[in-house]
N, CA, C and O atoms as a Tripos MOL2 file, in Angstrom:
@<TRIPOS>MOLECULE
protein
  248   247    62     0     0
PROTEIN
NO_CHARGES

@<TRIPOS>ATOM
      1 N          76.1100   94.8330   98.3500 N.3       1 UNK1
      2 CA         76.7190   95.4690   97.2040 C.3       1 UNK1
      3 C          78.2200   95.5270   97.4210 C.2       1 UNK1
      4 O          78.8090   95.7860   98.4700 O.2       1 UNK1
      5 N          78.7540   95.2220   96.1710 N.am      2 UNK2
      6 CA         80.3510   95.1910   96.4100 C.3       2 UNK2
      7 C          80.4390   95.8580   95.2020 C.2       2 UNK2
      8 O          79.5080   95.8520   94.3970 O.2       2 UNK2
      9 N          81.9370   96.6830   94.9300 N.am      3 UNK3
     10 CA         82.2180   97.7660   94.3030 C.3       3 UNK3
     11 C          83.6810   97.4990   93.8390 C.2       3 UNK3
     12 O          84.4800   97.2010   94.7270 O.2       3 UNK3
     13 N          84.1030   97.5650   92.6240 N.am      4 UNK4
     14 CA         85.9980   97.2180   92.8860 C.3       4 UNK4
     15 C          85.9600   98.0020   91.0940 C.2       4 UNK4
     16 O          85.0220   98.2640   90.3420 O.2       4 UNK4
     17 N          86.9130   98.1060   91.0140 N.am      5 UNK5
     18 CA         87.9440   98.8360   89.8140 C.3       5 UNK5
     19 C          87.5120   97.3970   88.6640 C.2       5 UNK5
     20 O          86.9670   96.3280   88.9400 O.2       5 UNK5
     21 N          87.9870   97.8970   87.4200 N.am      6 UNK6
     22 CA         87.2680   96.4690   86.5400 C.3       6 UNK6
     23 C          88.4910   96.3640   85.8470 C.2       6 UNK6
     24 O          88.9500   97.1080   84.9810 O.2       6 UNK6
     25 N          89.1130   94.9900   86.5140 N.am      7 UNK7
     26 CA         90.4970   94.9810   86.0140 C.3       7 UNK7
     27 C          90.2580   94.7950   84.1070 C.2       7 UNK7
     28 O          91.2460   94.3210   83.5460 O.2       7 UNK7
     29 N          89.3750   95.0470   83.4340 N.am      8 UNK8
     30 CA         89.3250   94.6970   81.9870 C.3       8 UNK8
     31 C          89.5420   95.9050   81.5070 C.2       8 UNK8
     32 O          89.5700   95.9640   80.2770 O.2       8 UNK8
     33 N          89.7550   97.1900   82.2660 N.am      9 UNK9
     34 CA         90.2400   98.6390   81.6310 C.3       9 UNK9
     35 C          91.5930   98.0360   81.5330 C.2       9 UNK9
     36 O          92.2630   98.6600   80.7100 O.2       9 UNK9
     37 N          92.1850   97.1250   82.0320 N.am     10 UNK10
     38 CA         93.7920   97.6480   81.5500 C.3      10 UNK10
     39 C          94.0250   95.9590   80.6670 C.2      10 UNK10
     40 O          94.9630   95.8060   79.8840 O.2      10 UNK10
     41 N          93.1980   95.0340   80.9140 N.am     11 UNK11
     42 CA         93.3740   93.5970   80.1620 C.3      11 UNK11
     43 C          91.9840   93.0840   79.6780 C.2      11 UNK11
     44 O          91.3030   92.5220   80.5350 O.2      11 UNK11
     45 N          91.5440   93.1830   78.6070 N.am     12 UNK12
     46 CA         89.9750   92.7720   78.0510 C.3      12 UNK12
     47 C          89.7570   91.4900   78.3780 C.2      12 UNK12
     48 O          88.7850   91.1920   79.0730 O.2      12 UNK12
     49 N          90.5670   90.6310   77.9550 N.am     13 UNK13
     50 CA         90.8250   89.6990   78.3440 C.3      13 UNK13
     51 C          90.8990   88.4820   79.8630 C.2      13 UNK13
     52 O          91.0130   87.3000   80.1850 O.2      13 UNK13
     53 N          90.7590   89.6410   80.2830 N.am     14 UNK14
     54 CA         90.6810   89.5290   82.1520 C.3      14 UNK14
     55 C          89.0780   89.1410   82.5770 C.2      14 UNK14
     56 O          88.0180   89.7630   82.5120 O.2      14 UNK14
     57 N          89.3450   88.1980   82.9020 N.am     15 UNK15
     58 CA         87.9140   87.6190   83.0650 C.3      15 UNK15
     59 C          87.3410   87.1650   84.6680 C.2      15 UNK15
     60 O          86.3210   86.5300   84.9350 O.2      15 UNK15
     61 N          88.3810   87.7310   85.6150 N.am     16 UNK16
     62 CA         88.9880   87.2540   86.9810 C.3      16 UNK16
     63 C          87.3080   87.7290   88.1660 C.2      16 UNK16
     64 O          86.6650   87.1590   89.0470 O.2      16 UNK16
     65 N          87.2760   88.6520   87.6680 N.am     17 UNK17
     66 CA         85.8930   88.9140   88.4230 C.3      17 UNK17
     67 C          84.0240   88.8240   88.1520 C.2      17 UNK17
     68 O          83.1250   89.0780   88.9540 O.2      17 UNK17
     69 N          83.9320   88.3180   86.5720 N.am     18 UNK18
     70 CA         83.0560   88.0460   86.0200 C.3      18 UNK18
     71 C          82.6670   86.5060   86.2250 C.2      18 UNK18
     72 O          81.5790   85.9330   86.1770 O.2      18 UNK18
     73 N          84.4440   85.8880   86.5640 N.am     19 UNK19
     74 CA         84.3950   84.4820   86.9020 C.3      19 UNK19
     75 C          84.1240   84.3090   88.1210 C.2      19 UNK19
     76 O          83.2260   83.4710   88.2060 O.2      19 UNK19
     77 N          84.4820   84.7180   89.2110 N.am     20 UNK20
     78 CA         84.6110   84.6850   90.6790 C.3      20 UNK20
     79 C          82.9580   85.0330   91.3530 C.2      20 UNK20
     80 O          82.4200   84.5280   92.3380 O.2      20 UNK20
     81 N          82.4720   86.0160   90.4610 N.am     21 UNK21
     82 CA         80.6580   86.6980   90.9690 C.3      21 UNK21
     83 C          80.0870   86.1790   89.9560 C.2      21 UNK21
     84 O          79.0590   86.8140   89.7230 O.2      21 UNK21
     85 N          80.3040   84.9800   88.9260 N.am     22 UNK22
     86 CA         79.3510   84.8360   87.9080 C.3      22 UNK22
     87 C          77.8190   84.6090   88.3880 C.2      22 UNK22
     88 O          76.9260   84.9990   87.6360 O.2      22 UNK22
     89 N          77.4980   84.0000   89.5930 N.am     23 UNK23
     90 CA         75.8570   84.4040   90.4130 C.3      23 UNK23
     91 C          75.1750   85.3720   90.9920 C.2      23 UNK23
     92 O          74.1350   85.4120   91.6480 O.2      23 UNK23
     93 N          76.1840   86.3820   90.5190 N.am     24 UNK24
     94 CA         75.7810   87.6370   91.3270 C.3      24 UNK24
     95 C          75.4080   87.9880   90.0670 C.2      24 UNK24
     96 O          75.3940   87.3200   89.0320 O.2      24 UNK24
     97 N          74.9210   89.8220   90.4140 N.am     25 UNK25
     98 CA         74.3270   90.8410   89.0130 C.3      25 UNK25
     99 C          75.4320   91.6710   89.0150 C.2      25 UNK25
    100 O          75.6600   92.0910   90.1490 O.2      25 UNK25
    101 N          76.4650   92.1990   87.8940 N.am     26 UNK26
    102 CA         77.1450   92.6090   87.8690 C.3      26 UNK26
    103 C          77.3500   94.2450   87.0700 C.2      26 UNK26
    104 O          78.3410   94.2180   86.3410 O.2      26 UNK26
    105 N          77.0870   94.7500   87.0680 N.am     27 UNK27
    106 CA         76.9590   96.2720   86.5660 C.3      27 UNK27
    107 C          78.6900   96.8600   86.2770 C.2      27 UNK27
    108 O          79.6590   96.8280   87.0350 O.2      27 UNK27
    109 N          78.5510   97.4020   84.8020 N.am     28 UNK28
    110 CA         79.7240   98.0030   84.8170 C.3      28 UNK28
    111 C          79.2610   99.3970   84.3230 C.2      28 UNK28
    112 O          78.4490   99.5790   83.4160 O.2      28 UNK28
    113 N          80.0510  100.6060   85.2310 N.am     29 UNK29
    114 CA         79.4470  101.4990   85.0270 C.3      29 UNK29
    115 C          81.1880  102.8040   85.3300 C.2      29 UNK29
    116 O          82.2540  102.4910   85.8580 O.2      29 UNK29
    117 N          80.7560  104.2290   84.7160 N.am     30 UNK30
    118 CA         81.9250  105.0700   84.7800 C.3      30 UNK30
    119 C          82.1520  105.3140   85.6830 C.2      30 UNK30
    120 O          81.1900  105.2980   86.4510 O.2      30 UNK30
    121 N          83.4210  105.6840   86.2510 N.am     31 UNK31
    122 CA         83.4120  106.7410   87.4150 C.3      31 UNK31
    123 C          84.9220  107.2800   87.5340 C.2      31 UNK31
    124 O          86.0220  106.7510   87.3680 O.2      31 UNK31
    125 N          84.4720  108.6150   87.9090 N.am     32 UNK32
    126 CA         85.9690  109.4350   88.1210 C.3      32 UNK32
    127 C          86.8090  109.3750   88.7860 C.2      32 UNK32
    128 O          86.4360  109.7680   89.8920 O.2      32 UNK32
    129 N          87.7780  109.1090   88.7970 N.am     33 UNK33
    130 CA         88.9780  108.9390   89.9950 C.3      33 UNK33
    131 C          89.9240  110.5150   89.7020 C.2      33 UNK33
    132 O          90.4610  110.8750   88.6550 O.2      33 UNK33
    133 N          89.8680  111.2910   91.1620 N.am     34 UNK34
    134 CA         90.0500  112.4870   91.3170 C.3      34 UNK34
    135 C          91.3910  112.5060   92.3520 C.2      34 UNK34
    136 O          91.8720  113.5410   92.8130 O.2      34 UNK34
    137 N          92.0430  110.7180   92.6970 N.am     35 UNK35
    138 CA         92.9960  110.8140   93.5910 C.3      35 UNK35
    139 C          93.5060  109.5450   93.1200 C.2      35 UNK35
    140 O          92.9420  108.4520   93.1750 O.2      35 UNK35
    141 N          95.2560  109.9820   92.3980 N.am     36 UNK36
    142 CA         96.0620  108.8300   92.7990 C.3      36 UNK36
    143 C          97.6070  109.3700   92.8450 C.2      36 UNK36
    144 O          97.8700  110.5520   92.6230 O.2      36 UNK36
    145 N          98.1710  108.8140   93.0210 N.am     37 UNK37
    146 CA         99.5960  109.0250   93.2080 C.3      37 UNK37
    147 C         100.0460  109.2940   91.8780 C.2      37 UNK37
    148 O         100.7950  110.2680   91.9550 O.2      37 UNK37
    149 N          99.9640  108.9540   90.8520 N.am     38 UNK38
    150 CA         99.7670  109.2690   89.3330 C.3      38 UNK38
    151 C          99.4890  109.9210   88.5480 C.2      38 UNK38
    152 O          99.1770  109.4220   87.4670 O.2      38 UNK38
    153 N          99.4720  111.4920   88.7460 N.am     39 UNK39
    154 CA         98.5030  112.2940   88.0730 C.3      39 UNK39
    155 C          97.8350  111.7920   86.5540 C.2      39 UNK39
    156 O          96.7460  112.2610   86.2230 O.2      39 UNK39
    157 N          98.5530  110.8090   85.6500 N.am     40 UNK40
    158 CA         98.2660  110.7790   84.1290 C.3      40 UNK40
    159 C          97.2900  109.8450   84.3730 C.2      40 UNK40
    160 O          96.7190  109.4050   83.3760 O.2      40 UNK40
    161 N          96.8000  109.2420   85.9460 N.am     41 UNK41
    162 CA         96.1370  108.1400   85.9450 C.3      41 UNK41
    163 C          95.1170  108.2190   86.4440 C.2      41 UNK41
    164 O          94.4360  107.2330   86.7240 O.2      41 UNK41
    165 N          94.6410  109.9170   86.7640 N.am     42 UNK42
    166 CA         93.5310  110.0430   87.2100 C.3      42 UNK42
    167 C          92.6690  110.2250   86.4470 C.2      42 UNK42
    168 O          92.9910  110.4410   85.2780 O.2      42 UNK42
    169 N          91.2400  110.2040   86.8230 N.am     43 UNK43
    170 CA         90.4820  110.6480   85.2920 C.3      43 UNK43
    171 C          89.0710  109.0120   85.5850 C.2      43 UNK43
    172 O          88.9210  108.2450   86.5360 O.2      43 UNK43
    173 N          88.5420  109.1030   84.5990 N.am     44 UNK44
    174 CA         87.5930  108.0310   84.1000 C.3      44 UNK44
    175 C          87.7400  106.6030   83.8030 C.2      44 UNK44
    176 O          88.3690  106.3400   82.7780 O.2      44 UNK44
    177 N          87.2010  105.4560   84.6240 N.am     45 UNK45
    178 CA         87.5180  104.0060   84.6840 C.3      45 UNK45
    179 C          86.2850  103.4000   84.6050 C.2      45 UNK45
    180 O          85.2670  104.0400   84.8680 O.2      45 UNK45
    181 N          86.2450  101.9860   84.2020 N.am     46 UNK46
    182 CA         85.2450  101.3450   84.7180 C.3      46 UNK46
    183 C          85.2570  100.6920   85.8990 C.2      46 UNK46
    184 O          86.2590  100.0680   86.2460 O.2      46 UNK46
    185 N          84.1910  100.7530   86.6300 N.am     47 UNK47
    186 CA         83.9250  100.4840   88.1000 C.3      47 UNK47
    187 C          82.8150   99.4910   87.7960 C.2      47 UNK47
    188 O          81.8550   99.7660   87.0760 O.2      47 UNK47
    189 N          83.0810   97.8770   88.6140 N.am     48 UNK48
    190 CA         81.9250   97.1250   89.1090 C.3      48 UNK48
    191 C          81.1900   97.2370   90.0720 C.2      48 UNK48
    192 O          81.4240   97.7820   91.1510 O.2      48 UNK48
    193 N          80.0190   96.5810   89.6160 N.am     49 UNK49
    194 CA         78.7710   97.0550   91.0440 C.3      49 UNK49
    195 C          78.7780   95.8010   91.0760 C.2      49 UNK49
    196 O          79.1240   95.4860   89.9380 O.2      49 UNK49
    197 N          78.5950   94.7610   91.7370 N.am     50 UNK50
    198 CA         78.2950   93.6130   92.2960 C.3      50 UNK50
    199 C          77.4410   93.4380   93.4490 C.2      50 UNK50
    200 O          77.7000   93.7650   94.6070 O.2      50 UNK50
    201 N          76.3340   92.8540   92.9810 N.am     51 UNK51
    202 CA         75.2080   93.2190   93.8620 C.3      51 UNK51
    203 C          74.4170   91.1540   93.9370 C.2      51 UNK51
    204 O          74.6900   90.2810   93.1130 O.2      51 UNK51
    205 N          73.5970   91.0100   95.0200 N.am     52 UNK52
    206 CA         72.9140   90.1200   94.9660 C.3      52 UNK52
    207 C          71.0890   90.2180   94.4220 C.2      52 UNK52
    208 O          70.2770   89.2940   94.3680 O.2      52 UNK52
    209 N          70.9380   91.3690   94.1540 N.am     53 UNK53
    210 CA         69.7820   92.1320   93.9070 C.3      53 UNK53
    211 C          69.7260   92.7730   92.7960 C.2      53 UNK53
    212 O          70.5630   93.6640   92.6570 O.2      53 UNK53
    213 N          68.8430   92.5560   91.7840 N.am     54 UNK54
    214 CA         68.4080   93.5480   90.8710 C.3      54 UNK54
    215 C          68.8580   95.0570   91.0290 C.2      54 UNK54
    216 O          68.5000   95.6290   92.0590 O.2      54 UNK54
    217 N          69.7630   95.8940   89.9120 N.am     55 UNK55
    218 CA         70.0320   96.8830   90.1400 C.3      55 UNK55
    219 C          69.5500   97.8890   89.0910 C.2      55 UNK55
    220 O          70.3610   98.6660   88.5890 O.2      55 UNK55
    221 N          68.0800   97.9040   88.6950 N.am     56 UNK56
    222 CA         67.8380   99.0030   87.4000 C.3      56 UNK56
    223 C          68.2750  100.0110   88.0000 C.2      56 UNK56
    224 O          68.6300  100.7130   87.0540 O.2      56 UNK56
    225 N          68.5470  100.7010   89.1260 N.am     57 UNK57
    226 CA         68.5860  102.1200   88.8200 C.3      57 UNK57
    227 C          69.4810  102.5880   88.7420 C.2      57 UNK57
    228 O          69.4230  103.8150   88.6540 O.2      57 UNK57
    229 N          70.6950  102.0110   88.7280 N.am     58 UNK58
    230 CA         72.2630  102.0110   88.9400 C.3      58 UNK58
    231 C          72.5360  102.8420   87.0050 C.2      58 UNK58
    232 O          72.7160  102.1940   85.9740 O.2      58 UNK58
    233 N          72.4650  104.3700   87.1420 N.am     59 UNK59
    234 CA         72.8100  104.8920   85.8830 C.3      59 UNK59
    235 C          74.3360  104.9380   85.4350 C.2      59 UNK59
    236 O          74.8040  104.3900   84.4370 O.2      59 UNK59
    237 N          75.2460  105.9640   86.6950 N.am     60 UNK60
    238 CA         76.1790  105.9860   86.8190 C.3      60 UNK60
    239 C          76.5870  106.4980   88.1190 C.2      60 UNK60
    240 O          75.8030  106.9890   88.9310 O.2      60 UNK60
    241 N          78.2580  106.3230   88.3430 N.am     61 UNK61
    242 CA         78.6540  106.8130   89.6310 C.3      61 UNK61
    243 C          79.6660  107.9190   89.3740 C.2      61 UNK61
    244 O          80.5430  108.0080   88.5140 O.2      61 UNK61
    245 N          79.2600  108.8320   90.4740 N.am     62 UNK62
    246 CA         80.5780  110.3800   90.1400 C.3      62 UNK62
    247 C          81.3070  110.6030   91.2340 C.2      62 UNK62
    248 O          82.1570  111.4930   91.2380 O.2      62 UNK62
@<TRIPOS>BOND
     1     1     2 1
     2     2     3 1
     3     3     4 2
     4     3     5 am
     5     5     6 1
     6     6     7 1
     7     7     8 2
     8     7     9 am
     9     9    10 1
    10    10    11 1
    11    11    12 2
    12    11    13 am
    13    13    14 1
    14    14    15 1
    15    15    16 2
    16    15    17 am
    17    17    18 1
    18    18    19 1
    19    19    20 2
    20    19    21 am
    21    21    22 1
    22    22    23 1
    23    23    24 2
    24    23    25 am
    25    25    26 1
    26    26    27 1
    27    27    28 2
    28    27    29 am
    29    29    30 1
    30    30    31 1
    31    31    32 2
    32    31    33 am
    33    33    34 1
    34    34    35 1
    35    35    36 2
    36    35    37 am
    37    37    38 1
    38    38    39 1
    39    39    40 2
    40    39    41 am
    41    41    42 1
    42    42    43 1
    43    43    44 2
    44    43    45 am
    45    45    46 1
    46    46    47 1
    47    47    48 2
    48    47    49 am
    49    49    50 1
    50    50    51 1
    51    51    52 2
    52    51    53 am
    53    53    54 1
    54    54    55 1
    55    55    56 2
    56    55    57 am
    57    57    58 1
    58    58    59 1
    59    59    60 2
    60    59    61 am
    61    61    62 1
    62    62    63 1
    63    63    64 2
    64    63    65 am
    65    65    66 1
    66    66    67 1
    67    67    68 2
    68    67    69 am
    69    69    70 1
    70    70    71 1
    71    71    72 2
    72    71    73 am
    73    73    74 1
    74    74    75 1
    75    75    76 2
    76    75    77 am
    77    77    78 1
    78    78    79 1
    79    79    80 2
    80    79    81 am
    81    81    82 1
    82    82    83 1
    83    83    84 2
    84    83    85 am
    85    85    86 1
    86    86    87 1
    87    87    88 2
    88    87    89 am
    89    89    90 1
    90    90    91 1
    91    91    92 2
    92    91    93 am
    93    93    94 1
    94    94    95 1
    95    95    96 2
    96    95    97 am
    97    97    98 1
    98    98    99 1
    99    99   100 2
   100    99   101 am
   101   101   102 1
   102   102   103 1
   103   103   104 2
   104   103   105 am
   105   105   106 1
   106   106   107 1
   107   107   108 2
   108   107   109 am
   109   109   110 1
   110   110   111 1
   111   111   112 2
   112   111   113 am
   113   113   114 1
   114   114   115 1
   115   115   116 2
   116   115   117 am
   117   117   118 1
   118   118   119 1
   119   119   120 2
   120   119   121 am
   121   121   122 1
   122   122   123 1
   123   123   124 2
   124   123   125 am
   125   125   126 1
   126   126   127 1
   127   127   128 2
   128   127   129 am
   129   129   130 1
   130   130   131 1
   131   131   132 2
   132   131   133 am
   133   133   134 1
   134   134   135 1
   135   135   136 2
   136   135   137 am
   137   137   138 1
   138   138   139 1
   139   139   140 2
   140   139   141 am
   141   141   142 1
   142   142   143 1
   143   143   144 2
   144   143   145 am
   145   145   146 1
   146   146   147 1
   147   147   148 2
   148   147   149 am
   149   149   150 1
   150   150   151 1
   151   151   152 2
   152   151   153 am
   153   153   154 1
   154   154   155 1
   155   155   156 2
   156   155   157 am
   157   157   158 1
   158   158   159 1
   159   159   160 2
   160   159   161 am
   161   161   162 1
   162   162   163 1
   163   163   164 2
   164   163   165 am
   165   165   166 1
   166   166   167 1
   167   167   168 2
   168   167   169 am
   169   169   170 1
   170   170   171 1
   171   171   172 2
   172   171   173 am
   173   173   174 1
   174   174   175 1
   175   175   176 2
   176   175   177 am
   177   177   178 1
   178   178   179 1
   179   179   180 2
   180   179   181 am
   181   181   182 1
   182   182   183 1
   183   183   184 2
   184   183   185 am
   185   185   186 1
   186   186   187 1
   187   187   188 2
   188   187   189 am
   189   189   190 1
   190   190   191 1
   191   191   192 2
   192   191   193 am
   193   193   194 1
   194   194   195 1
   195   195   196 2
   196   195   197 am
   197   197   198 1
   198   198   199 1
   199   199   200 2
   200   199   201 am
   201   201   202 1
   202   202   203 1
   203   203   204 2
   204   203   205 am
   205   205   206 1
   206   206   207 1
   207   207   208 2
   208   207   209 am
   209   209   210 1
   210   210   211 1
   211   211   212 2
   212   211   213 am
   213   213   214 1
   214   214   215 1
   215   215   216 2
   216   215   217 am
   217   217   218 1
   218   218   219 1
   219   219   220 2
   220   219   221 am
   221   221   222 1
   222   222   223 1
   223   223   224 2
   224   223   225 am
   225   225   226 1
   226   226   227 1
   227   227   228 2
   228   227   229 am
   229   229   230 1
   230   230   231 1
   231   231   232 2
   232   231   233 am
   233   233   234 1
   234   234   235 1
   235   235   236 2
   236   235   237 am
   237   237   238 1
   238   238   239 1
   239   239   240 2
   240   239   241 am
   241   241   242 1
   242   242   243 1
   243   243   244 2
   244   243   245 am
   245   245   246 1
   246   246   247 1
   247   247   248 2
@<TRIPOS>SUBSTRUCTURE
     1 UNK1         2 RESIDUE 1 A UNK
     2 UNK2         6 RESIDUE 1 A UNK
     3 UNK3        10 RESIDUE 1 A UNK
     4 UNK4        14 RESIDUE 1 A UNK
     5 UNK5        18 RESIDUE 1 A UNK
     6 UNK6        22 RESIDUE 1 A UNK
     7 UNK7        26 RESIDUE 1 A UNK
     8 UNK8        30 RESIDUE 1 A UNK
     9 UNK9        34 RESIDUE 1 A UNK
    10 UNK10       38 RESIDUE 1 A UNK
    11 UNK11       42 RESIDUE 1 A UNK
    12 UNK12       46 RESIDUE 1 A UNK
    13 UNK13       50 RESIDUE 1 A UNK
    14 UNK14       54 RESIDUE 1 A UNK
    15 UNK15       58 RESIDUE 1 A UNK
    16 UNK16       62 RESIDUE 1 A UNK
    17 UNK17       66 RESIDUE 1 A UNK
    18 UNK18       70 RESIDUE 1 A UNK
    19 UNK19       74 RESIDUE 1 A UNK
    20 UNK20       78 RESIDUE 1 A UNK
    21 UNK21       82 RESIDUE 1 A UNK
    22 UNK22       86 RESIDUE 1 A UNK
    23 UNK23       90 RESIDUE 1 A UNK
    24 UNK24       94 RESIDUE 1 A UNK
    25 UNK25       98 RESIDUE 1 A UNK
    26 UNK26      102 RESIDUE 1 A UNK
    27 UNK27      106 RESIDUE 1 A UNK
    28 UNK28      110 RESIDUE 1 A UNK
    29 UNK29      114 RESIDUE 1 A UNK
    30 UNK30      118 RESIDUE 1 A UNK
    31 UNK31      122 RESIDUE 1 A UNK
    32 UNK32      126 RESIDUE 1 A UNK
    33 UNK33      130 RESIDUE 1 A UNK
    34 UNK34      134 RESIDUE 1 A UNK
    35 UNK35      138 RESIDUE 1 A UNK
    36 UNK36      142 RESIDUE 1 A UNK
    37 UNK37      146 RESIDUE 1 A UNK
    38 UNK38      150 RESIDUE 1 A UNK
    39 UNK39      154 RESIDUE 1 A UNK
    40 UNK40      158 RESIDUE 1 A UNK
    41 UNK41      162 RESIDUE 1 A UNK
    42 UNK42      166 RESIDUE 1 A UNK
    43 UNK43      170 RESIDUE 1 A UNK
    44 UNK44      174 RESIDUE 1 A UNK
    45 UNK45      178 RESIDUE 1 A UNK
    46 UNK46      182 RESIDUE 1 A UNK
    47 UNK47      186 RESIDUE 1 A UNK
    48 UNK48      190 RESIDUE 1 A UNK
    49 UNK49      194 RESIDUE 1 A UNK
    50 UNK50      198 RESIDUE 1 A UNK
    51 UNK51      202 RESIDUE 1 A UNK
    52 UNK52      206 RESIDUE 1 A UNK
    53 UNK53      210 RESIDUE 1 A UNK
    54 UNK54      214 RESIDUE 1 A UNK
    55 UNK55      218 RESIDUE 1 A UNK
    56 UNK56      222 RESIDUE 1 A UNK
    57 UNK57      226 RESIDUE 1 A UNK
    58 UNK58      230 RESIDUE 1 A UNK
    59 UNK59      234 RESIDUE 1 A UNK
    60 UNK60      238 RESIDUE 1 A UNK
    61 UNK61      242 RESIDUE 1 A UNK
    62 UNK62      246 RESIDUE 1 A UNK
């Protein structure tokens, strides 16, 4: 399982990691970011799950 920030919150258009794991299972799911150097930038993102395995149970992450 691999996990990274979904660069398409800040460019829809960004297709950089859908292209790179297109054989993998890819899950996009919420999660809170409670730490950055940024206060206006903390808060709720989409986060990838990148997995080689079936992931039904993957609801969300907090």
């Amino acid at each position: 399982m691999l996990s990274n920030s979904d660069v398409k919150d800040n460019n829809p258009n960004n297709d950089f990691f859908d292209e790179i794991y297109n054989h993998f299972n890819i899950t996009r799911v919420r999660a809170k970011r409670s730490i950055n150097a940024n206060p206006d930038k903390r808060g709720e993102l989409n986060e990838l799950l990148i997995t080689n395995y079936l992931n039904e149970q993957i609801v969300s992450v907090a």
